[in-house]
C-alpha positions in Angstrom: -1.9 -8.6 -46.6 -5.4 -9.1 -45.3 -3.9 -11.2 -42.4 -1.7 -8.7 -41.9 -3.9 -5.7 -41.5 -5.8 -7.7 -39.4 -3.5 -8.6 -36.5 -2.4 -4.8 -37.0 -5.5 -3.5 -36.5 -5.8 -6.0 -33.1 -2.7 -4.6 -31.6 -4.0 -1.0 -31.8 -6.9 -1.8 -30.1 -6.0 -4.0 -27.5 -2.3 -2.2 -26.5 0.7 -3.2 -25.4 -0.9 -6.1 -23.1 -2.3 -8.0 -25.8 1.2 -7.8 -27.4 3.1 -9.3 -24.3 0.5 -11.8 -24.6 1.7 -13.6 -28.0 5.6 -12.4 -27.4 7.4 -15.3 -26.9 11.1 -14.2 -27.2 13.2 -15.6 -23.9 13.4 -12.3 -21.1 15.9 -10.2 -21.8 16.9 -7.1 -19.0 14.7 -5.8 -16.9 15.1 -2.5 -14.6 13.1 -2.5 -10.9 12.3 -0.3 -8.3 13.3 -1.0 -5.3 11.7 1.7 -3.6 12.3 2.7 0.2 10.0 1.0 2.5 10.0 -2.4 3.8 6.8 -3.8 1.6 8.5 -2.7 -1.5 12.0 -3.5 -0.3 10.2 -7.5 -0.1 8.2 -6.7 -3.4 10.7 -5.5 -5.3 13.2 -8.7 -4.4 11.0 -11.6 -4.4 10.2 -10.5 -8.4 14.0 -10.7 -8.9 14.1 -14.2 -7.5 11.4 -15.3 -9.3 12.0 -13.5 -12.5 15.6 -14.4 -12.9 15.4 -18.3 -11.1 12.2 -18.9 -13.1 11.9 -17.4 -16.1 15.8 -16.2 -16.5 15.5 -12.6 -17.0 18.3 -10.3 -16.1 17.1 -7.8 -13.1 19.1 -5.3 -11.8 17.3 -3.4 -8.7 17.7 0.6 -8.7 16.5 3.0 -5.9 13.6 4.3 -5.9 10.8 6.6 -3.9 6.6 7.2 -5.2 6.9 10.0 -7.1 10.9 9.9 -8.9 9.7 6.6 -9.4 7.1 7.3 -11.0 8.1 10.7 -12.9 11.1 8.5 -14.2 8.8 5.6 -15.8 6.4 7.8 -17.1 9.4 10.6 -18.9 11.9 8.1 -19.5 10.5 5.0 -19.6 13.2 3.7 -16.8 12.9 1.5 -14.3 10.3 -1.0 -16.2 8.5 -1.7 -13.5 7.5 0.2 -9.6 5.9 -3.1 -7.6 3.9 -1.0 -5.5 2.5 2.3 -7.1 1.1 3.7 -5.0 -1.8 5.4 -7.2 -4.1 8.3 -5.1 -0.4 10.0 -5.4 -0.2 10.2 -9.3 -4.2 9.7 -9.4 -4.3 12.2 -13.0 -1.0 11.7 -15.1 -1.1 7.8 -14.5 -4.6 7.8 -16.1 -2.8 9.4 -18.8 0.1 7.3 -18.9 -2.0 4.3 -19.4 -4.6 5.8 -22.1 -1.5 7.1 -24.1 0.1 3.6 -23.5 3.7 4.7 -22.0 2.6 2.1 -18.8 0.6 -0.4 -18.3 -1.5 -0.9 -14.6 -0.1 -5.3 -14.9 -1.7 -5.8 -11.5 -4.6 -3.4 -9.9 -3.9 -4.8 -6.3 -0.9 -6.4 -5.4 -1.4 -6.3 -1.9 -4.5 -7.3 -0.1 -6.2 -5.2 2.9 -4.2 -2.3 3.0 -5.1 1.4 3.7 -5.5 4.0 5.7 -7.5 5.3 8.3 -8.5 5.0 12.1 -7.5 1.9 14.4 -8.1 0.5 17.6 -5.8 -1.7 19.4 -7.0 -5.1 21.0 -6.9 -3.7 24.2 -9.5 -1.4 23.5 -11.8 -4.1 22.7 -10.7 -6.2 25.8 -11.4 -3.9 28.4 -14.6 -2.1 26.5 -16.4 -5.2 24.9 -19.2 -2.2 24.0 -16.4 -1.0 21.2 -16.8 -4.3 19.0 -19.2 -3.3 16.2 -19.3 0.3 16.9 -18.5 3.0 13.8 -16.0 6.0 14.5 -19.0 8.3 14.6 -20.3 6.0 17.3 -17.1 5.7 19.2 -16.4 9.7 19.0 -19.6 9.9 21.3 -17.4 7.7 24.2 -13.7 9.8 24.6 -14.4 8.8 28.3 -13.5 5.5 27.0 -9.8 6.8 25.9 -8.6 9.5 28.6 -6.0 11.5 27.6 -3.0 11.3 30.5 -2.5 14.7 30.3 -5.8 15.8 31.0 -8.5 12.6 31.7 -11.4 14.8 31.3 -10.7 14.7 27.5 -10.7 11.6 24.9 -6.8 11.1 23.0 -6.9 10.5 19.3 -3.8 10.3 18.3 -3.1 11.5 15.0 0.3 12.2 12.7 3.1 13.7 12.8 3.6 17.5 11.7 4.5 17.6 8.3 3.1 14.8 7.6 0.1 14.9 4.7 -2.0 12.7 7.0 -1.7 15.2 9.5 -3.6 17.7 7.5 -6.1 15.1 6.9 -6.7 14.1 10.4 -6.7 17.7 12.0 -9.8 18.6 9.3 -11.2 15.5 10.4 -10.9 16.3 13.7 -13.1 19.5 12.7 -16.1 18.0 10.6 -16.7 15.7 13.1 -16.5 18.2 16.0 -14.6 15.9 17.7 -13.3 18.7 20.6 -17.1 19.6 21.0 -17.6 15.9 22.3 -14.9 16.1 24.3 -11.8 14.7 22.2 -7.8 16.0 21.8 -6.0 15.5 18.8 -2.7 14.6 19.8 0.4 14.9 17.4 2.6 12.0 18.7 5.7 14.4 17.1 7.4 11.7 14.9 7.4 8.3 13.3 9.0 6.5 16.4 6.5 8.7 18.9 3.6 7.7 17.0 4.7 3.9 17.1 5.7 4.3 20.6 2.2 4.9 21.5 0.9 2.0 19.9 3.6 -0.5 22.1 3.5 1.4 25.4 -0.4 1.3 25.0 -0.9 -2.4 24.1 2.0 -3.8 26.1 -0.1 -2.0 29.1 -3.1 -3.2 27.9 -4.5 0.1 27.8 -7.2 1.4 24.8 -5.6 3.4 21.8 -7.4 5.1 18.9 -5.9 6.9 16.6 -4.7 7.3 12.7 -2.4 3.9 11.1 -2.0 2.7 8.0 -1.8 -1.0 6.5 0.5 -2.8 5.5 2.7 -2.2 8.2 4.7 -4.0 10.8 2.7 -2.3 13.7 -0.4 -3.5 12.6 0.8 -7.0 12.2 2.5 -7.2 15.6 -0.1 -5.3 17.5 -2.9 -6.6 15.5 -4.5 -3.4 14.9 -8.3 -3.6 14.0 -9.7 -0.7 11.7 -12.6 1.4 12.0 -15.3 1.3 10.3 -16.4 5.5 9.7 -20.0 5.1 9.9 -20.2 7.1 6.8 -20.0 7.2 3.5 -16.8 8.6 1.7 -17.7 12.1 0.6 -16.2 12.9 -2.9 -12.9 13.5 -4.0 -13.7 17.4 -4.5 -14.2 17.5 -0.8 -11.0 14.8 0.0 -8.5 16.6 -2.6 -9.8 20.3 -2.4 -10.5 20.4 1.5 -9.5 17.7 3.5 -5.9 17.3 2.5 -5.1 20.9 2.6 -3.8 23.3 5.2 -6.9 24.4 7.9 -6.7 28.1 6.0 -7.7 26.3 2.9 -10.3 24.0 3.9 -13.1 26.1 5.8 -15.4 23.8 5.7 -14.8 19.8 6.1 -17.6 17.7 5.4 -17.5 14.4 7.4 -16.3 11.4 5.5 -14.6 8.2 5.1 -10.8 8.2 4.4 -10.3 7.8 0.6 -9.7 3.8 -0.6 -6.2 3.5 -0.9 -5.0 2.0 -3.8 -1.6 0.4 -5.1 -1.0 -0.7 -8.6 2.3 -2.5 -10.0 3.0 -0.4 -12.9 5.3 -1.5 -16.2 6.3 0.0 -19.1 6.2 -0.7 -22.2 9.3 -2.2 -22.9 8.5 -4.7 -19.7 5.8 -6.0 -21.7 8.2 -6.5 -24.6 11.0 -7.4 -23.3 9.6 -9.9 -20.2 7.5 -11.5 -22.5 3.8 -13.0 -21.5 5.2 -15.3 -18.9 7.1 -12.0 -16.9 3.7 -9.9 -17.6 1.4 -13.4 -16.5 3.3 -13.2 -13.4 3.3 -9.6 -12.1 -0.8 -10.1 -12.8 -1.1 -13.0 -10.7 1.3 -11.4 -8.1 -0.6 -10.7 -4.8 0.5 -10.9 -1.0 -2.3 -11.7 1.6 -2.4 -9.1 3.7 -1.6 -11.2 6.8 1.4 -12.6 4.8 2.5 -9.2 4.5 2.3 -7.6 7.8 3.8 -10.7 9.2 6.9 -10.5 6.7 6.9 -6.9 8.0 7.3 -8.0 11.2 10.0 -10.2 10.7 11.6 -7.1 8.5 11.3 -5.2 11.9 12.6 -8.1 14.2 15.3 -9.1 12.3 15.9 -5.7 10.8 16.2 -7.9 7.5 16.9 -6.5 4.7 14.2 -6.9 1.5 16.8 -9.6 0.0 16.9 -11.9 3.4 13.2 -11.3 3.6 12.8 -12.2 0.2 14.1 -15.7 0.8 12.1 -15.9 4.1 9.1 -15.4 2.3 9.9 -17.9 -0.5 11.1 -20.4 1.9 7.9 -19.9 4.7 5.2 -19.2 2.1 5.7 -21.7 -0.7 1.6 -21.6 -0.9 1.3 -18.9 -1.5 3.9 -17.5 -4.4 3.8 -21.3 -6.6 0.1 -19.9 -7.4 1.6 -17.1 -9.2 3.9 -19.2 -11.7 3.9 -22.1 -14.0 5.1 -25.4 -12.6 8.4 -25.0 -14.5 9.4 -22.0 -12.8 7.8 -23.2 -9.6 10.7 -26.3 -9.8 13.4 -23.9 -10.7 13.0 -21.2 -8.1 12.8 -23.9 -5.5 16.3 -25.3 -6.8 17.6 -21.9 -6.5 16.6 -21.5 -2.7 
C-alpha cells in the first residue's frame, strides 16, 4: 500500500509526462494534424513515417488550421497531436491547457530560426556594403538607399497585405518609428503573390529590398533573406497585444519595439502520451528541423509543388543526419527499410 501511494502521489506531481515515461504498451492509434502550410504539411508527414515504420503506431492524418486545431485538442481532446503550434496565437488558454493537464508542450521548439520581422535581401548588402551590421533604427535613417519607383525621393518598405494581422503591426510600426518623417513609404504589396513578387523581381534585378517576411518559408530559403536586427529592445506585450496589433484607431500611441519572439510548440494530448508510449513522446521531444533544412525542404515544396507526403520522403532520404538523431537505432533500421 505504501508503494502504492507512493508512485500515486509521483504521478500527480509530475503529470502526464512522467507517465508516458514508464508506459511501455506497444503504440496504439494516433490522430495528427496536418495543418495547411507547407512546414506542417512536411511536419506532420515525416512523424507518420517515422511513427508508423519505426515504432508501428497507427496514424491517420486529419486537416487542420492554428486555431480549429487547437480549439479541437484543447475541447475534445482530438487530433493528439498539432506539430507546429503555433503559440503567440493561443498565448492564454494553452497556459491553461497545460497547468490543467488536457496537453502537454512535448517539444518547445521544433523548428530552429524562425520568426518574424524585417528583412533585407542580398542585394541590399551587395550594392550598400554600409548595410552589413546596421540595426533597422540605423537603416530607417538611409530610405535614399531603397527608392521607391513610384516616387525616388521616398524610401519603400514594403509591408503586408490588407487584412492581414501583420499589416496592422507594420503600419503602427511604421508610426512609432516616424518612419514617413525620415522620408519612408509603407507600401501594401496587395496580396501574398504581390508581396513575394517583390522579393524575386527585386533580387533577380539585383536591386535592395526591405520590408516585413517571416521564417520558415520558401522565400527566405531561395532568396536568402537576412533579418534585421531592430536596434531595440522588445517593448512589452501590453504595448505588442494592446497597441501594436490593433487597428490605428485603437492604438494612439505605438511605442518603438522589436517584433514579438515567435514561438512554435508541438502540442499532444493526453491520450498521445498514453497511447504512443515513451518512445512516440521521446521522439516528438527530440524532433527539431535546422532552420536551413527547413527552408530548403520549402523550397523544394515550391519547386516541385510537392506535396508534404513526397517531401516527407525527400527529407528522409536527403537528410538521414539529421532525423536518425531523433530515434533509437531500431527504428533508425526500420524506417530506412521502409524508404
Amino acid at each position: 500500500m505504501k508503494i502504492k501511494n507512493i508512485i500515486i502521489s509521483a504521478l500527480v506531481i509530475l503529470g502526464f509526462t512522467s507517465f508516458s515515461g514508464i508506459a511501455n504498451a506497444k503504440c496504439g492509434k494516433l490522430v495528427i494534424a496536418e495543418q495547411n502550410w507547407a512546414s506542417a504539411e512536411l511536419m506532420a508527414n515525416v512523424d507518420k513515417i517515422i511513427l508508423e515504420e519505426g515504432y508501428g503506431c497507427d496514424v491517420e492524418l486529419v486537416p487542420g488550421a492554428t486555431m480549429p486545431t487547437f480549439t479541437s485538442m484543447n475541447d475534445k481532446g482530438s487530433p493528439d497531436m498539432n506539430p507546429e503550434q503555433w503559440a503567440n496565437a493561443v498565448y492564454t488558454p494553452l497556459k491553461k491547457a497545460v497547468s490543467e493537464k488536457r496537453l502537454i508542450i512535448a517539444n518547445g521548439a521544433p523548428i530552429t530560426g524562425l520568426g518574424e520581422g524585417w528583412w533585407l535581401n542580398p542585394a541590399a548588402l551587395k550594392k550598400h556594403p554600409e548595410l552589413k551590421g546596421m540595426t533597422a533604427v540605423q537603416i530607417l535613417d538611409r530610405p535614399d538607399l531603397f527608392p521607391d519607383k513610384e516616387d525616388p525621393s521616398k524610401g519603400a518598405f514594403m509591408g503586408c497585405p490588407a487584412g492581414w494581422g501583420c499589416q496592422l503591426a507594420n503600419a503602427n510600426l511604421f508610426r512609432a518609428f516616424e518612419m514617413e518623417k525620415k522620408g519612408w513609404k509603407l507600401i501594401d504589396p496587395g496580396s501574398a503573390a504581390g508581396l513575394d513578387g517583390s522579393i524575386a523581381k527585386a533580387s533577380d534585378s539585383n536591386e535592395p529590398w526591405f520590408g516585413y517576411y517571416w521564417n520558415p518559408t520558401s522565400m527566405v530559403g531561395k532568396y536568402n533573406l537576412q533579418p534585421v536586427d531592430f536596434g531595440v529592445p522588445f517593448a512589452g506585450r501590453d504595448n505588442w497585444d494592446n497597441c501594436i496589433t490593433l487597428a490605428e484607431q485603437d492604438c494612439a500611441n505605438p511605442k518603438p519595439t522589436a517584433w514579438t519572439k515567435s514561438e512554435v510548440n508541438s502540442i499532444v494530448t493526453a491520450n498521445f502520451a498514453k497511447t504512443g508510449g515513451k518512445e512516440a513522446l521521446s521522439y516528438v521531444e527530440k524532433r527539431v528541423f535546422p532552420g536551413e533544412v527547413m527552408n530548403g525542404m520549402l523550397v523544394y515544396m515550391a519547386d516541385n509543388q510537392a506535396k508534404g507526403s513526397d517531401a516527407a520522403v525527400e527529407f528522409l532520404i536527403k537528410h538521414e543526419d539529421v532525423w536518425t538523431k531523433w530515434v533509437s537505432s531500431s527504428a533508425a533500421k526500420k524506417i530506412k527499410k521502409s524508404l
